[in-house]
C-alpha positions in Angstrom: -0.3 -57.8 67.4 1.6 -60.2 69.0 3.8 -63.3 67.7 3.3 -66.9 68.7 6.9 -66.6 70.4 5.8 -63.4 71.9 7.5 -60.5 69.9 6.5 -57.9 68.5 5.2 -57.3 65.1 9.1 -56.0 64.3 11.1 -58.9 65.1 14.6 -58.7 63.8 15.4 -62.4 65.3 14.3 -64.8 67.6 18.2 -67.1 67.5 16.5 -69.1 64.5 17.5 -67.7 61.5 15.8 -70.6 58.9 12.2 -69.5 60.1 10.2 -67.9 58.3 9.3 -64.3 60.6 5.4 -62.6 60.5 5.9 -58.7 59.8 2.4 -58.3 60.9 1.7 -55.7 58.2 2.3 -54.8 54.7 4.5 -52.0 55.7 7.8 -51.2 57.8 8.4 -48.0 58.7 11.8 -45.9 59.0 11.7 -43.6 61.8 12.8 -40.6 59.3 9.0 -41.7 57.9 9.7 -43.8 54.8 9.5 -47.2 54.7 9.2 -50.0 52.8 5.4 -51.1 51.1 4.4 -54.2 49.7 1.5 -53.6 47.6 -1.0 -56.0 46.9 -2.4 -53.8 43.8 -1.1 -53.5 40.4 0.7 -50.3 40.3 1.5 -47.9 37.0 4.4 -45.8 37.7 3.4 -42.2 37.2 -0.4 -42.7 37.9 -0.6 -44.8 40.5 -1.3 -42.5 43.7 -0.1 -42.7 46.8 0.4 -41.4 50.5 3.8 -42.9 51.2 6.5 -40.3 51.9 8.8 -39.8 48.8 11.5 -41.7 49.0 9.4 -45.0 50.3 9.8 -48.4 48.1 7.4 -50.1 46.9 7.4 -53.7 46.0 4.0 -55.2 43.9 3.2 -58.4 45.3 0.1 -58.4 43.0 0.1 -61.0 39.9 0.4 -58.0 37.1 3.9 -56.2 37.7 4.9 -59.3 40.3 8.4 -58.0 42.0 8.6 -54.4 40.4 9.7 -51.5 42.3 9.0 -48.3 42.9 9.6 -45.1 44.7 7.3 -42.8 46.3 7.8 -39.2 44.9 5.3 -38.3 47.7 2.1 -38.6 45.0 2.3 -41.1 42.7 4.6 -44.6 42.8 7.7 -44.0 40.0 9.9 -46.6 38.7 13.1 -47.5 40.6 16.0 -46.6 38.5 19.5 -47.0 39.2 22.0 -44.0 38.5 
């Protein structure tokens, strides 16, 4: 897919930092194979399944759970805690 300004769907920066950048998908993607998923379902950590590689985040975007993250154990979507 490409940009209005003709970037790619991965732009870091085009020199204008105060506008707002298209990701052109709901995920970006580490080349060790996590990444980074913004989910437009509810999510309930421990049941909700996924195919994300553990160690992906993933941020709900959906109205119930708004903001919450999780982490990929590989399965299922786990809350984020902090050690």
């Amino acid at each position: 897919m490409a940009l209005a300004n003709g970037a790619g769907p991965y732009q870091f920066t085009d020199g204008n930092t105060s506008a707002a950048k298209l990701l052109g998908g709901s995920i970006l993607t580490a080349s060790t194979g996590a990444g980074l998923y913004f989910l437009d379902t509810a999510v309930t950590a421990n049941s909700t399944t996924t195919t994300a590689p553990a160690g992906s985040i993933g941020v709900t975007t959906n109205a119930t759970g708004l903001g919450k993250m999780f982490i990929s154990d590989g399965t299922k979507w786990q809350f984020a805690v902090v050690a």
